[in-house]
N, C-alpha and C positions, 0 to 999 in steps of 0.2 A: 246776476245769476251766473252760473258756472257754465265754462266752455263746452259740456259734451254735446257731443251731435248725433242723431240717431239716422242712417243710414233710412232714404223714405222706403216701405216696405210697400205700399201701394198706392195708387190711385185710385177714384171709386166716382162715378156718377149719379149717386143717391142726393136728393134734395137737401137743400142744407136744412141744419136742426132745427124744429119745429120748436119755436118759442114768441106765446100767441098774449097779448097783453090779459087776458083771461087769466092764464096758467102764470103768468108772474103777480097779479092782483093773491091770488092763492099762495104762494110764496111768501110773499108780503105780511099777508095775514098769519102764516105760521109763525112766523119770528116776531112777531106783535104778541100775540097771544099766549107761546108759548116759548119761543127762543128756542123753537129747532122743529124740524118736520124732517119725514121721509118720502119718496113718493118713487116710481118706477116711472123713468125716462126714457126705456126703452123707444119708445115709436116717436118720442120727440130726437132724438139720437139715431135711429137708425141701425140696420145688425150691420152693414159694409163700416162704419165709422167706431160702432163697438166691436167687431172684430178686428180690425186695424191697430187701437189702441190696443189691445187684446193680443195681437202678435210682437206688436214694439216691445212690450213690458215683457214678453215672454222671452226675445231673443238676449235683451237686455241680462236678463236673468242668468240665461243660460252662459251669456258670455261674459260674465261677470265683470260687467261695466256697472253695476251699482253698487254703492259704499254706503258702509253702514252709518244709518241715522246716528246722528246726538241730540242733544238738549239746550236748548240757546242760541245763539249767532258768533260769526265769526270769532274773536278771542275769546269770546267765554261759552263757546261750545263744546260741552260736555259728551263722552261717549260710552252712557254708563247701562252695561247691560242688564241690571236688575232693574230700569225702567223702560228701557225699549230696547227692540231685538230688530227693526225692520231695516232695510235695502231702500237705498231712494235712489233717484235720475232726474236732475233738474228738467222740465220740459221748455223747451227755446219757441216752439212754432213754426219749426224749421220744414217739418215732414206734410203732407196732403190734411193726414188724420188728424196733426195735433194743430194745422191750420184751422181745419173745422171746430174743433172742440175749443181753442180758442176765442173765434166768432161767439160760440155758443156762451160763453164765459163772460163774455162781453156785451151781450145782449142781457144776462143777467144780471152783470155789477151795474149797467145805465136805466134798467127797468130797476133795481132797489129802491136807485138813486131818487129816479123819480117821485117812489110810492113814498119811501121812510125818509129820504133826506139825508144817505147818511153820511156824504161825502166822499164817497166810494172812489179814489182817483186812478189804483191800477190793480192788477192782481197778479201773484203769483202760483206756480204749480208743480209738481213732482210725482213721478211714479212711486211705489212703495210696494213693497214682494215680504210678503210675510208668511218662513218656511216653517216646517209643522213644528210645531213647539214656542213659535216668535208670539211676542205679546206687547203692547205696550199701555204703561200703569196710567191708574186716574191721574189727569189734566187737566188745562185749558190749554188755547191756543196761545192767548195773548196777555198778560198782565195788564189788571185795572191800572187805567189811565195812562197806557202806554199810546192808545189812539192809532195802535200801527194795524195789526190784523183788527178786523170788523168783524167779519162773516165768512167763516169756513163752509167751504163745499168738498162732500166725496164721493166720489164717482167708485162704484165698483163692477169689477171685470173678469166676472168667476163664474165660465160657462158650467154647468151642471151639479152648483152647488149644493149641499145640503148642508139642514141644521146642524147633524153631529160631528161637519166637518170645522166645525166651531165658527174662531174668528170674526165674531159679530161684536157690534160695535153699541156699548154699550151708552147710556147718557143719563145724566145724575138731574136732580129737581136741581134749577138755577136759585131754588129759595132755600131749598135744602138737600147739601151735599150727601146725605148718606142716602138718601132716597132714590133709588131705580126707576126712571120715570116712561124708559124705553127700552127696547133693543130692535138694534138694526142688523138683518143676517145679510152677508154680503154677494146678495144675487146679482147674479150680470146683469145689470142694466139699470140697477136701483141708486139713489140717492141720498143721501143725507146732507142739511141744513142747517148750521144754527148758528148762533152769537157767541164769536170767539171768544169774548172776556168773561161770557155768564153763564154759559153751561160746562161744566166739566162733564167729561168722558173718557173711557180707555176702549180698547181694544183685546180682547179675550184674547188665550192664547189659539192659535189655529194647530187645524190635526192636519190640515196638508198645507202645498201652496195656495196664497191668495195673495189676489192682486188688486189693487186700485191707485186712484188717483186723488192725491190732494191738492185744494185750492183755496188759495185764501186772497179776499178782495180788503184791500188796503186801504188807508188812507194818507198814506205817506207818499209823497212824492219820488223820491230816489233809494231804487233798490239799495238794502244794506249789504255788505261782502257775507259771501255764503262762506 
């Protein structure tokens, strides 16, 4: 993962995130049945740990310590902006907030593990700032049989969003690509789920800033060069 470091913005004594073998058996079964669920995490999360995250990505922003995304990995990362337009920040775990939301990440890639089997061995993460007009085109995360990304998760951090401020996050039938089978709008404290090799999705374009977080649980043992 890349060196930046995010300056800790606070401390907070809120209970750590509520993640109950209940609410991962449901998980479980989203990705069984469907290969992607949404659900609002808020109260398992917390507003002191979603406003935390929620100030990091903000100052982030503002001081323009995030660079713009590409496509691929290290030499063959592409940075081509007729397919995406967003701002990333590798997240280390370095800060209170992204200690917690780490925990929380980690209770979910060992709860997968257990229900599906999937070998789940680490995961990684990064902030993403998508300013008004930013979009990124239909995807997947991970190429069939690559075995590297598993299961993408996103967390978003967009206090008083509305629908017409777009930027929701769209996801395609895993059976069939042209088919719209969701949309996720990106309200603070919501989430999105699903199987990195078998659902494609993009991301609208947004009519202001939006923020979140992406995380992908791995099966590969040693981080590749970012």
């Amino acid at each position: 993962m890349s060196n930046q470091f995010v300056t800790p913005i606070l401390s907070h004594s809120e209970p750590a995130p509520v993640v109950s073998d209940l609410w991962l058996d449901e998980l479980a079964d989203g990705l069984t049945e469907h290969g992607w669920m949404s659900q609002n995490v808020s109260f398992r999360l917390g507003a002191d740990l979603l406003g935390g995250l929620h100030s990091e990505v903000q100052i982030l922003d503002r001081t323009e310590a995030l660079r713009k995304a590409g496509v691929g990995r290290g030499s063959d990362l592409l940075r081509d902006r007729s397919v995406r337009r967003d701002k990333i920040a590798w997240l280390q775990g370095v800060t209170p907030v992204q200690a917690d939301l780490f925990a929380f990440f980690e209770s979910v890639r060992v709860g997968l593990n257990q229900r599906l089997f999937l070998g789940l061995k680490r995961f990684e993460a990064h902030y993403a700032t998508y300013h008004e007009g930013d979009f990124y085109r239909r995807h997947v995360d991970s190429f069939q049989g690559r075995a590297s990304r598993v299961v993408s998760l996103v967390l978003y951090l967009n206090e008083g969003w509305e629908q017409a401020d777009g930027g929701a996050l769209q996801i395609y039938n895993r059976e069939n690509n042209d088919e719209v089978c969701g949309t996720v709008v990106p309200w603070d404290g919501h989430m999105a789920l699903f199987m990195s090799e078998e659902v494609p999705h993009e991301v609208l374009p947004a009519n202001r800033t939006r923020y979140s977080i992406a995380c992908w649980f791995r099966c590969d043992e040693v981080p590749l060069p970012l």
